[in-house]
C-alpha positions as CSV (number, residue, x, y, z in Angstrom):
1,X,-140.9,-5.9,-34.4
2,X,-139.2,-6.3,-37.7
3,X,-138.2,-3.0,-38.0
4,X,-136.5,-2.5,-34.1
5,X,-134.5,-6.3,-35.0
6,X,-133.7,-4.3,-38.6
7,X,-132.8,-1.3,-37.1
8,X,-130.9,-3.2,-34.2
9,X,-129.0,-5.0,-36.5
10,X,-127.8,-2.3,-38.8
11,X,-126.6,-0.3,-36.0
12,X,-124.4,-3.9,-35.0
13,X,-123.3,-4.2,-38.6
14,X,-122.0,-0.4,-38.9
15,X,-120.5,-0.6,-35.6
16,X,-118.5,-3.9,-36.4
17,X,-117.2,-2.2,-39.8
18,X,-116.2,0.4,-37.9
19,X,-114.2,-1.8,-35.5
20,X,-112.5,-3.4,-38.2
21,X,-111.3,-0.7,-40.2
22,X,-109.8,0.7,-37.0
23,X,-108.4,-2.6,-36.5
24,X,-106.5,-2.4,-39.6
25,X,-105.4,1.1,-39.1
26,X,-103.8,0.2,-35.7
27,X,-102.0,-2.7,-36.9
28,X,-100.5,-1.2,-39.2
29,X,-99.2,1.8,-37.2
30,X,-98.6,-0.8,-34.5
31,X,-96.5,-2.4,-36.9
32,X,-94.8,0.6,-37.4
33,X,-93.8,1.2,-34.0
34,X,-92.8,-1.5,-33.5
35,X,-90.0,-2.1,-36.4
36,X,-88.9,1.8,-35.6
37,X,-88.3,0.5,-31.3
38,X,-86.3,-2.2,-33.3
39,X,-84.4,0.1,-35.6
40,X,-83.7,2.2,-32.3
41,X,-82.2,-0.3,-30.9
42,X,-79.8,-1.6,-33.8
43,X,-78.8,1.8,-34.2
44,X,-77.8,2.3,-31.0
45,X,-76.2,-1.1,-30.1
46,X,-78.9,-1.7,-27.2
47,X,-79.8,-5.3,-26.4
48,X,-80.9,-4.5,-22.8
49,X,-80.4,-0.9,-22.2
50,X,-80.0,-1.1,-17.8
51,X,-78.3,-4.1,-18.3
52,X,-75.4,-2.0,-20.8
53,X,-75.6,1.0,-18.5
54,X,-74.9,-0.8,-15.5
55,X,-71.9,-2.2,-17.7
56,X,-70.6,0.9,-19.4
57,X,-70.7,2.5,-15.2
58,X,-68.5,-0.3,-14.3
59,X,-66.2,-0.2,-17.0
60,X,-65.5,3.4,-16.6
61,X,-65.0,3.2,-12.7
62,X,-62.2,0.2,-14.1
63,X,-60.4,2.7,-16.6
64,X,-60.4,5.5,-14.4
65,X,-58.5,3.5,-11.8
66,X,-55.8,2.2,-14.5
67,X,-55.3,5.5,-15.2
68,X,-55.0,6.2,-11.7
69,X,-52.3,3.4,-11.4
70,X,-50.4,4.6,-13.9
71,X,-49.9,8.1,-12.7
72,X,-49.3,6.7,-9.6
73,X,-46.7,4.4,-10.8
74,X,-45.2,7.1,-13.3
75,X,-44.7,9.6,-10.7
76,X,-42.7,7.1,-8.4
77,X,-40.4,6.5,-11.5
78,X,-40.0,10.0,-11.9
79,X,-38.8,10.4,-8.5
80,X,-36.6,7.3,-8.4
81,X,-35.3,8.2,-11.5
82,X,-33.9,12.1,-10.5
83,X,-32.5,9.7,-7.0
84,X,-30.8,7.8,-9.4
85,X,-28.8,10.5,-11.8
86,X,-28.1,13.1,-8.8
87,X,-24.0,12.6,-9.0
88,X,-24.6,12.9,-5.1
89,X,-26.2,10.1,-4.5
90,X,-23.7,7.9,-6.6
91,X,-22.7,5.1,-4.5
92,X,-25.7,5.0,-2.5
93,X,-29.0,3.1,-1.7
94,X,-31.7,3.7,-4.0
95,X,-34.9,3.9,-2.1
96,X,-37.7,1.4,-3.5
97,X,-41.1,3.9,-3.3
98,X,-43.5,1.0,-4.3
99,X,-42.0,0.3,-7.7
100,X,-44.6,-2.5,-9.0
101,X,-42.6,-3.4,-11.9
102,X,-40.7,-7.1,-11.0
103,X,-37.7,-6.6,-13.5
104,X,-36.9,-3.3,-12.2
105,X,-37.7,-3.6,-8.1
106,X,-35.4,-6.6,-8.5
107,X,-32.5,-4.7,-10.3
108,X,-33.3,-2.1,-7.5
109,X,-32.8,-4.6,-4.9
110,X,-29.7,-6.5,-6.5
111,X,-27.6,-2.7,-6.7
112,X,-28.8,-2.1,-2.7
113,X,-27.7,-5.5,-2.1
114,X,-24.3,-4.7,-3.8
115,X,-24.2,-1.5,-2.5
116,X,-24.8,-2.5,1.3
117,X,-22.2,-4.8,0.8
118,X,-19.1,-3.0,-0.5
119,X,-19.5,-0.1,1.8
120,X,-17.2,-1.5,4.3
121,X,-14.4,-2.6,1.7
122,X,-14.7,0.8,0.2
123,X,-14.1,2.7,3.5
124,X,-11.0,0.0,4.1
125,X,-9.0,-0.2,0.7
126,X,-7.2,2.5,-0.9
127,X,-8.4,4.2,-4.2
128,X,-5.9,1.8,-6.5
129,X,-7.0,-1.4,-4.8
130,X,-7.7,-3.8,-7.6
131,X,-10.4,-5.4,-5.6
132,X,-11.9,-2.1,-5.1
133,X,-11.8,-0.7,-8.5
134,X,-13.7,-4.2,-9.3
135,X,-16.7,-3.6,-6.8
136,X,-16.9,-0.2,-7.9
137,X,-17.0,-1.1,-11.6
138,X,-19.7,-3.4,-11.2
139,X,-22.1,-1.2,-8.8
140,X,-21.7,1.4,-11.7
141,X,-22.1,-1.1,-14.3
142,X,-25.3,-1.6,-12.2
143,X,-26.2,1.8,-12.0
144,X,-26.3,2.4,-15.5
145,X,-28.7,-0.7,-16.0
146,X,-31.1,1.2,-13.7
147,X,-31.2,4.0,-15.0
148,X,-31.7,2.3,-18.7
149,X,-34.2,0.1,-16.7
150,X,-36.1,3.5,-15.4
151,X,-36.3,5.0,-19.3
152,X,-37.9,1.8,-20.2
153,X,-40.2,1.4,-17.5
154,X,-41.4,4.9,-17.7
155,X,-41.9,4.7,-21.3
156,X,-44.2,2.0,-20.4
157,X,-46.5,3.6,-17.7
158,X,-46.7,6.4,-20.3
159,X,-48.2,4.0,-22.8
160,X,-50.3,2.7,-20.4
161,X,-51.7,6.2,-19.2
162,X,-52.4,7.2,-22.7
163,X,-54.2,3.7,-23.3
164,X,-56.1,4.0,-20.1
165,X,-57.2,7.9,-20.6
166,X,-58.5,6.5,-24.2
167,X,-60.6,3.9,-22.5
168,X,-62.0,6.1,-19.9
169,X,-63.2,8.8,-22.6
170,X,-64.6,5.8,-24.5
171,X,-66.5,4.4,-21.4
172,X,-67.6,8.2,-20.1
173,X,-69.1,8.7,-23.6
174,X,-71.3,5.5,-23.4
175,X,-72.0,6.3,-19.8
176,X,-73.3,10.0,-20.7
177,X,-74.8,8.4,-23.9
178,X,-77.1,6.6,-22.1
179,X,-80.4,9.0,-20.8
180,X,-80.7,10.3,-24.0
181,X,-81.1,6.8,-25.3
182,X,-83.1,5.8,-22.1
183,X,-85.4,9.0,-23.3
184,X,-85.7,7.9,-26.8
185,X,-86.4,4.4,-25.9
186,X,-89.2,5.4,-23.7
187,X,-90.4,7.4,-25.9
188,X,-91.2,4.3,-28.1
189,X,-92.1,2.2,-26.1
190,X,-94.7,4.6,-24.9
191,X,-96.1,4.9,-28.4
192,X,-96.0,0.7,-28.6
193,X,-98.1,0.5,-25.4
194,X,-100.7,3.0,-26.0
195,X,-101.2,1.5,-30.0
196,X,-101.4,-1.7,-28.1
197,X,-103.7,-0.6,-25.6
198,X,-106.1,0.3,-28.2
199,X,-105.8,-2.7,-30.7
200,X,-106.8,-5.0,-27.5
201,X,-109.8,-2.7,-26.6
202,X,-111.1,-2.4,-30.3
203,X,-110.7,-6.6,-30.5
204,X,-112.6,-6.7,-27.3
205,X,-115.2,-4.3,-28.9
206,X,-115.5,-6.4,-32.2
207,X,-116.6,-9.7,-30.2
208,X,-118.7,-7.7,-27.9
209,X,-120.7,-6.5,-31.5
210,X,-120.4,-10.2,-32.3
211,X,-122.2,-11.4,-29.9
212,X,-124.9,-8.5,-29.4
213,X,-125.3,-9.3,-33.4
214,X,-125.8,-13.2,-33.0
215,X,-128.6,-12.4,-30.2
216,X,-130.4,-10.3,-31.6
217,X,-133.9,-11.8,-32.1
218,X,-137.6,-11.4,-32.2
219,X,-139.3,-10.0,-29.3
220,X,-142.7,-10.4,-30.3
221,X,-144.5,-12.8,-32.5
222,X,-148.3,-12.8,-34.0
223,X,-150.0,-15.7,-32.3
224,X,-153.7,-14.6,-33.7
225,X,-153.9,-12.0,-36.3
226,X,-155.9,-9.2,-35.6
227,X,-159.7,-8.9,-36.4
228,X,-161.9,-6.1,-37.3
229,X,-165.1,-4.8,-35.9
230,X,-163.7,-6.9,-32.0
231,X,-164.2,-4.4,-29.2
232,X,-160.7,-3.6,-27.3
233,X,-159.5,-5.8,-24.8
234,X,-158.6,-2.8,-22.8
235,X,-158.6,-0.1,-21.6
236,X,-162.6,-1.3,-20.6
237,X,-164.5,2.2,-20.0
238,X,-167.2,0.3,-17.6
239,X,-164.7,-0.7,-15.5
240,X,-163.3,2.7,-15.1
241,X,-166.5,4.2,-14.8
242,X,-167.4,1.7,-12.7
243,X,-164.3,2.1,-9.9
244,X,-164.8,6.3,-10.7
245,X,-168.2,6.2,-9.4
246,X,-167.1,3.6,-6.2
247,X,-164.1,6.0,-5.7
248,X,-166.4,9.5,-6.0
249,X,-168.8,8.0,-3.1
250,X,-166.3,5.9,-0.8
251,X,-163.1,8.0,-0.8
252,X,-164.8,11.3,0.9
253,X,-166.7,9.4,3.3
254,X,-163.3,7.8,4.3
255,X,-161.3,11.2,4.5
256,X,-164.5,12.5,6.8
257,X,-164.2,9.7,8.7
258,X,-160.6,9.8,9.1
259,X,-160.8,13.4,9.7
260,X,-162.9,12.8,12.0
261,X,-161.0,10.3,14.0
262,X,-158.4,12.7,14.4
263,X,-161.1,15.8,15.8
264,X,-161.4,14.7,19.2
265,X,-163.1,18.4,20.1
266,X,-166.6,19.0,19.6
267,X,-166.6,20.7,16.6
268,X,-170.2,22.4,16.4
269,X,-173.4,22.4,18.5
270,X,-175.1,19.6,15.9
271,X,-172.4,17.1,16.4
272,X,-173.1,17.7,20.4
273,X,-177.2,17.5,19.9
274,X,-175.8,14.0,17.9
275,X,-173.9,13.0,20.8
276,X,-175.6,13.9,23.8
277,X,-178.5,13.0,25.3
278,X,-179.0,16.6,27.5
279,X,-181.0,19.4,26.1
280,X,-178.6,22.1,24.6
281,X,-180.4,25.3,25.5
282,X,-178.3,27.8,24.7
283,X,-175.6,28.8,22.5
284,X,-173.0,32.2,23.0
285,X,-170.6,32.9,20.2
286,X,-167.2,33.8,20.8
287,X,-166.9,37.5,22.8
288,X,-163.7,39.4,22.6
289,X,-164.9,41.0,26.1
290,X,-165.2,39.3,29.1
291,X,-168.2,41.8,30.3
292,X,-169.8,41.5,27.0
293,X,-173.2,43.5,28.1
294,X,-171.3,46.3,29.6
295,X,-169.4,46.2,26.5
296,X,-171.5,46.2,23.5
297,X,-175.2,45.6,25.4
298,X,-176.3,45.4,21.4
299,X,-173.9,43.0,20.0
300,X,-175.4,39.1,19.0
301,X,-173.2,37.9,22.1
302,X,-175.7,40.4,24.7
303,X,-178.6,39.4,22.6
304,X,-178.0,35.1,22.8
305,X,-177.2,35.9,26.5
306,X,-180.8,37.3,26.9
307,X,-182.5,34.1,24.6
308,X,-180.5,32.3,27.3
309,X,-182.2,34.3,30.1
310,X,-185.7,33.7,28.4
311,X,-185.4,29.6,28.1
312,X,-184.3,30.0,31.8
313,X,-187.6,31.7,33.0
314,X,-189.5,29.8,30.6
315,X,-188.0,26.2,32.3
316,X,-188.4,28.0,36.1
317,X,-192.3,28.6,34.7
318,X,-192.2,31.7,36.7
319,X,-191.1,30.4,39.9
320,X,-189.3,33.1,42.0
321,X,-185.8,32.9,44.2
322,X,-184.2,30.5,41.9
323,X,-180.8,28.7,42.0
324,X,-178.5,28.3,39.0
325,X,-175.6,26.3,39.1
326,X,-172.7,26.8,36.1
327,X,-170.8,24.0,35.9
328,X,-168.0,22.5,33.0
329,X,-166.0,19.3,32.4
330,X,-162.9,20.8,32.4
331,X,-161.0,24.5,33.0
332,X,-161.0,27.2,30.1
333,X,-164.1,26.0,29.0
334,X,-166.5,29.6,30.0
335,X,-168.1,28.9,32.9
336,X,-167.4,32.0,35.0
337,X,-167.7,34.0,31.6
338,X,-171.1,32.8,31.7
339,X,-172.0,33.0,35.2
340,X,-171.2,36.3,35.3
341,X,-172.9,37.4,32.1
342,X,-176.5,35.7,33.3
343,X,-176.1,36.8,36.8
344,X,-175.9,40.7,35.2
345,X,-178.6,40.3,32.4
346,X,-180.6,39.4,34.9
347,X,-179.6,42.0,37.2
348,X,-180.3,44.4,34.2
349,X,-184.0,43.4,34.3
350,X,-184.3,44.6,38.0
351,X,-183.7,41.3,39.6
352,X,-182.0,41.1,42.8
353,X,-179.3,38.7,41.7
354,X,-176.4,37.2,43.8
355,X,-173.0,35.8,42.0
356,X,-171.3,33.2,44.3
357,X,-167.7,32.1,43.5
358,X,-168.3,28.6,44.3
359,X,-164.7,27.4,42.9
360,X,-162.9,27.6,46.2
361,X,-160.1,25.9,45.2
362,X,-159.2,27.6,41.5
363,X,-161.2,31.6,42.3
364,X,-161.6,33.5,39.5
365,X,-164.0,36.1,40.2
366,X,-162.2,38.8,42.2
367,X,-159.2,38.7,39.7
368,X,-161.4,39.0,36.6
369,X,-164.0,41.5,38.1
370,X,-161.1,43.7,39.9
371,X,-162.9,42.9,43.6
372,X,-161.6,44.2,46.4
373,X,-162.4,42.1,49.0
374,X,-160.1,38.7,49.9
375,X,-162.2,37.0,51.8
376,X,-165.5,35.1,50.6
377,X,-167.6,32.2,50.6
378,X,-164.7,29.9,52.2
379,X,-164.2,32.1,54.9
380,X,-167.9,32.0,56.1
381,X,-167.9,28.6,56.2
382,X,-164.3,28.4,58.1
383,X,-166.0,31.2,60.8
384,X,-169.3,29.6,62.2
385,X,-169.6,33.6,64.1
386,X,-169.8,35.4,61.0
387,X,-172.4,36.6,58.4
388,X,-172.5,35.7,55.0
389,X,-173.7,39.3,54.2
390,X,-170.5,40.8,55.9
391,X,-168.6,39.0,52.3
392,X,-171.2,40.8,49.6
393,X,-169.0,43.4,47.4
394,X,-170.5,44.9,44.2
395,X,-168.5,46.0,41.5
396,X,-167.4,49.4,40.9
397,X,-168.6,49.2,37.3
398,X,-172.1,47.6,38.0
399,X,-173.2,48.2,41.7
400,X,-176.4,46.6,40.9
401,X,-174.6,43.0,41.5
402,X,-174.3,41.2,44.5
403,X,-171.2,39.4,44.6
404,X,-169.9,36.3,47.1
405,X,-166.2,35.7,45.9
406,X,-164.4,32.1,46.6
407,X,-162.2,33.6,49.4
408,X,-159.1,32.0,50.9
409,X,-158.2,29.0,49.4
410,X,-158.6,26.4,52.1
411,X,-156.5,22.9,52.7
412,X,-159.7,21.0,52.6
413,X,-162.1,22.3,50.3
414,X,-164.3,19.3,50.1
415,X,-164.8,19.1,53.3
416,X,-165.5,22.9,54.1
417,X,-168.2,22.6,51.7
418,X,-169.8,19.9,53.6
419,X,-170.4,22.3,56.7
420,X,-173.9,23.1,57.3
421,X,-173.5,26.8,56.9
422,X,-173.5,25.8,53.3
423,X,-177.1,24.8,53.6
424,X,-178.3,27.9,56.0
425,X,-176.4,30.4,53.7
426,X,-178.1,28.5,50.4
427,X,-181.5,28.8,52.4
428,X,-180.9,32.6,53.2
429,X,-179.5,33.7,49.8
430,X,-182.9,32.0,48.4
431,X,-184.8,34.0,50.4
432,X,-183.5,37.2,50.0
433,X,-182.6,36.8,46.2
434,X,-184.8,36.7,43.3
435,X,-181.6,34.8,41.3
436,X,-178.7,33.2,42.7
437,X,-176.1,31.9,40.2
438,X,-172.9,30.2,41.4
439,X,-169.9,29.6,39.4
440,X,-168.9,26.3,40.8
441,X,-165.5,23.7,39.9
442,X,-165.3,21.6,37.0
443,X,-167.0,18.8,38.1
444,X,-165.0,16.7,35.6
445,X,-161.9,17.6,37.5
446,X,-162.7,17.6,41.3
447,X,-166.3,16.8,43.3
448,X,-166.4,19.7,44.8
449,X,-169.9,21.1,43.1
450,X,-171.7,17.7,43.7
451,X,-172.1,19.4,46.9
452,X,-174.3,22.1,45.8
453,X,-176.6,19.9,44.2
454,X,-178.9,19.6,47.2
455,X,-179.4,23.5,46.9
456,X,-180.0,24.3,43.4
457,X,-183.2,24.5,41.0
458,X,-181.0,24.3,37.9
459,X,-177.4,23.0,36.4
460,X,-176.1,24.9,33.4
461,X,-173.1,22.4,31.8
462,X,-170.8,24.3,29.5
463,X,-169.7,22.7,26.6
464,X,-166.6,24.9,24.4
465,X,-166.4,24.6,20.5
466,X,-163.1,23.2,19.5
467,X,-162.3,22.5,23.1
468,X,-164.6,20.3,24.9
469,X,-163.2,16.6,23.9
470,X,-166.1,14.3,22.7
471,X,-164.8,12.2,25.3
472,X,-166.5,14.7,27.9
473,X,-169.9,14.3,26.5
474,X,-170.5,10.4,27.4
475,X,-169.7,11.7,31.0
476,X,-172.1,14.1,30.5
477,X,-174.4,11.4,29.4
478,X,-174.0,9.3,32.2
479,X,-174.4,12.6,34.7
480,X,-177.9,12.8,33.3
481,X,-178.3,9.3,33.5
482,X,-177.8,8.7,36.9
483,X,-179.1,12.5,38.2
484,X,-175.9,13.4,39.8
485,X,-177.0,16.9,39.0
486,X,-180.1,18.6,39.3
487,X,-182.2,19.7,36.2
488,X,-178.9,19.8,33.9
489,X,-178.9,21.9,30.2
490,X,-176.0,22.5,28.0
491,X,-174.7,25.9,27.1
492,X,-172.6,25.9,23.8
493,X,-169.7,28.3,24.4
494,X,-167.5,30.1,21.9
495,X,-169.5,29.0,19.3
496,X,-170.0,29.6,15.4
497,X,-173.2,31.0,14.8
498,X,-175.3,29.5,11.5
499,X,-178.4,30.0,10.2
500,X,-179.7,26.6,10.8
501,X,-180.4,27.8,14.4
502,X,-181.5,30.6,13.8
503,X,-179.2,33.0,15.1
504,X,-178.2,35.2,12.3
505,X,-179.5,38.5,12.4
506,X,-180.2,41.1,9.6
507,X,-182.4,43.5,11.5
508,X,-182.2,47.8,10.0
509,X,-179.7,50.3,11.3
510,X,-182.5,51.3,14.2
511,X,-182.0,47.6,15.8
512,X,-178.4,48.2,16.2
513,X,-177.2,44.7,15.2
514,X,-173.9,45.4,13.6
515,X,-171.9,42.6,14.5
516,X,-171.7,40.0,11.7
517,X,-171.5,36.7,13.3
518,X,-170.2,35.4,9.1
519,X,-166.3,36.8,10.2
520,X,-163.7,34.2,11.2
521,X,-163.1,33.8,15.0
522,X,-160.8,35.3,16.2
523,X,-158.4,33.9,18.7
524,X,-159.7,31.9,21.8
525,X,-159.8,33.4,25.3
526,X,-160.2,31.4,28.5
527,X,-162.3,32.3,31.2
């Protein structure tokens, strides 16, 4: 503390000494400008410099026109003056051009007078007429004072050119004398404003440092000296460790519970077992082929289809011409991959198997399976005359499967599959079938396979990894619950396979298990 008000101080005091010697440097060399503006301005005469040249313009515009007048006035003598001594115009009036001086405009005018009025006793009286000879001696008498009168006169507007063209060269010199004073004047003043500039900033400086050096004072002060052998006040390690160990446990349980706010899919088939209360009995991993047995009859997909198959016979316990109906909560979930894919694994045993395409409303089967036939199971019903057998195609691929497609989409499926050909063709097919699987509607979306419950041993509900909202399963739940369908079991579709179920295989080359069900998935395909 004593050294940063030390050091604090210091740098005040050098910057205040600092200030002050500047100080005195630019007073004196304000100073200086200052006495050389006022030399400037004693050697040039200038009290106020616009003032004078606003002067000096009006005295030269004055001289200029004396000068003017003069000429004027000397050229009108000049011209009375060659009137006057022309021997032919003796005897005559002079004409007065302007003259402006009195004495001589009034001589002028007295000889015109006398002139005028001794024309007529000229003209009348002879040449020895004493009264004649008296006129005419006094208008010559008069003449002659003229002309004196002219000499004298012109002399005088001479002077008073010469005086006036002095004047004007003295008033032009000021005049053109004055922006090179105007210039140096400037130039001083400049040099005055800028020193004074900085002698005002450099005063404000110095109290500024004042100021910062009067409050400068302690920011800290020893109220309890310290003591040895104390422990630290902080940082205090058991409270650290203490919120490390509360943050290690609480914080990921809060991001997985977060996270898992924000995953409304079912994410694998133990967070389904957690949430629903239906026996998951099968799970089928993801299948880049729609026929997976015809593809790859090998692969982990062919061989979970068959574990399927085998929990199947082992909940029928044997029982022959069985009903299974494949049902979902929502489209793109697998359904009809999986009704297809159990109808031919258990065709590949030797079964007699019929596929029904029970979604009359959405049919997927003859566009998946290439079919040729356009007419199906909504047809039958439509046409109490014809057979249901008349429908059966097989597939060009795998003859050994029966196939009832959905047929022409009708205006009211619902009630076409409340027709009692529905229960005569169920009761046939049974008969004549050992398995009959029937890929039905998503009974989250429409009621239609509520209708095939009455005819069915078995309800397969497909539930799609990453698909499936959690949502789906309470209605699942409350399916069960209140036995809207028949015997139900969930199927986990598009699933990753783990260990913990038991699915991962590692059989020799002579199994032919070479899928690894470890890889990524890739990307999802609806069927």
């Amino acid at each position: 503390n004593l050294l940063n008000n030390k050091t604090n101080n210091e740098i005040s005091y050098n910057t205040a000494l600092f200030i002050n010697e500047r100080l005195k440097e630019i007073s004196a060399e304000l100073g200086d400008v200052e006495k050389d503006m006022v030399d400037y301005k004693q050697q040039n005469k200038i009290a106020d410099l616009p003032s004078e040249a606003q002067l000096s313009i009006q005295q030269s515009g004055q001289n200029y026109q004396k000068l003017m007048d003069a000429e004027t006035q000397l050229s009108i003598i000049n011209m009375v003056d060659r009137f006057v001594k022309n021997p032919a115009n003796e005897m005559k009036v002079i004409p007065n051009l302007g003259v402006s001086d009195p004495a001589l405009a009034s001589i002028i005018g007295d000889y015109n007078l006398k002139v005028v009025a001794s024309e007529t006793l000229l003209k009348n009286t002879g040449a020895e007429n004493p009264t004649r000879a008296k006129v005419a001696d006094e208008i010559r008498s008069m003449h002659s004072a003229i002309i004196n009168s002219l000499g004298n006169v012109k002399q005088a507007y001479r002077i008073a050119k010469a005086d006036a063209e002095k004047l004007l060269d003295v008033s032009n010199t000021q005049v053109h004398a004055i922006p090179q004073q105007e210039k140096g004047l400037l130039e001083r003043a400049r040099q005055q404003q800028i020193k004074e500039n900085l002698f005002l900033f450099l005063m404000q400086k110095r109290e500024e440092t004042n100021i910062s050096i009067a409050s400068i004072s302690e920011k800290a002060k020893i109220v309890i000296s310290p003591r040895k052998g104390s422990p630290p006040i902080a940082p205090n390690g058991k409270m650290i460790l203490l919120v490390a160990f509360l943050g290690g446990l609480f914080i990921p349980i809060l991001v997985i519970y977060i996270r898992s706010l924000f995953h409304i899919q079912v994410a694998d088939r133990g967070e389904l077992e957690r949430l629903s209360t239906v026996s998951v009995i099968g799970q089928i991993p993801f299948s880049p082929d729609f026929l997976a047995l015809m593809a790859d009859p090998s692969s982990s997909v062919s061989e979970l289809l068959r574990t399927l198959r085998n929990r199947l016979d082992f909940i029928f316990q044997n029982r022959e011409h069985r009903v299974v109906l494949v049902t979902s909560s929502l489209k793109g979930e697998g359904k009809t991959f999986i009704s297809v894919n159990l109808a031919m694994i258990y065709a590949f045993t030797g079964k007699k198997v019929l596929l029904i395409g029970g979604d009359i409303r959405r049919p997927q089967l003859k566009k998946l399976l290439n079919l040729p036939a356009s007419e199906g199971l909504s047809d039958y019903l439509a046409y109490a005359s014809d057979d249901w057998r008349s429908y059966i195609v097989q597939p060009s691929n795998f003859p050994q499967l029966d196939i009832i497609i959905s047929g022409t989409v009708p205006p009211n499926p619902n009630e076409l599959l409340m027709s009692p050909r529905l229960k005569t063709f169920f009761e046939d097919a049974r008969k004549e079938y050992d398995i009959v699987v029937v890929d039905s509607a998503p009974v989250g979306m429409v009621s239609d396979t509520y209708l095939y419950n009455d005819f069915v041993d078995v309800t397969l509900y497909i539930v799609r990894e990453n698909v499936t909202p959690k949502t789906a399963i309470q209605f699942v739940n409350s399916q069960k619950q209140e036995g809207a369908l028949k015997n139900m079991y969930l199927v986990m579709n598009d699933s990753e396979i783990s260990q913990h179920y038991g699915y991962k295989y590692g059989y020799g080359k002579g199994y032919g298990y070479a899928e690894d069900q470890d890889k990524k998935k890739k990307l999802f395909k609806k069927w």
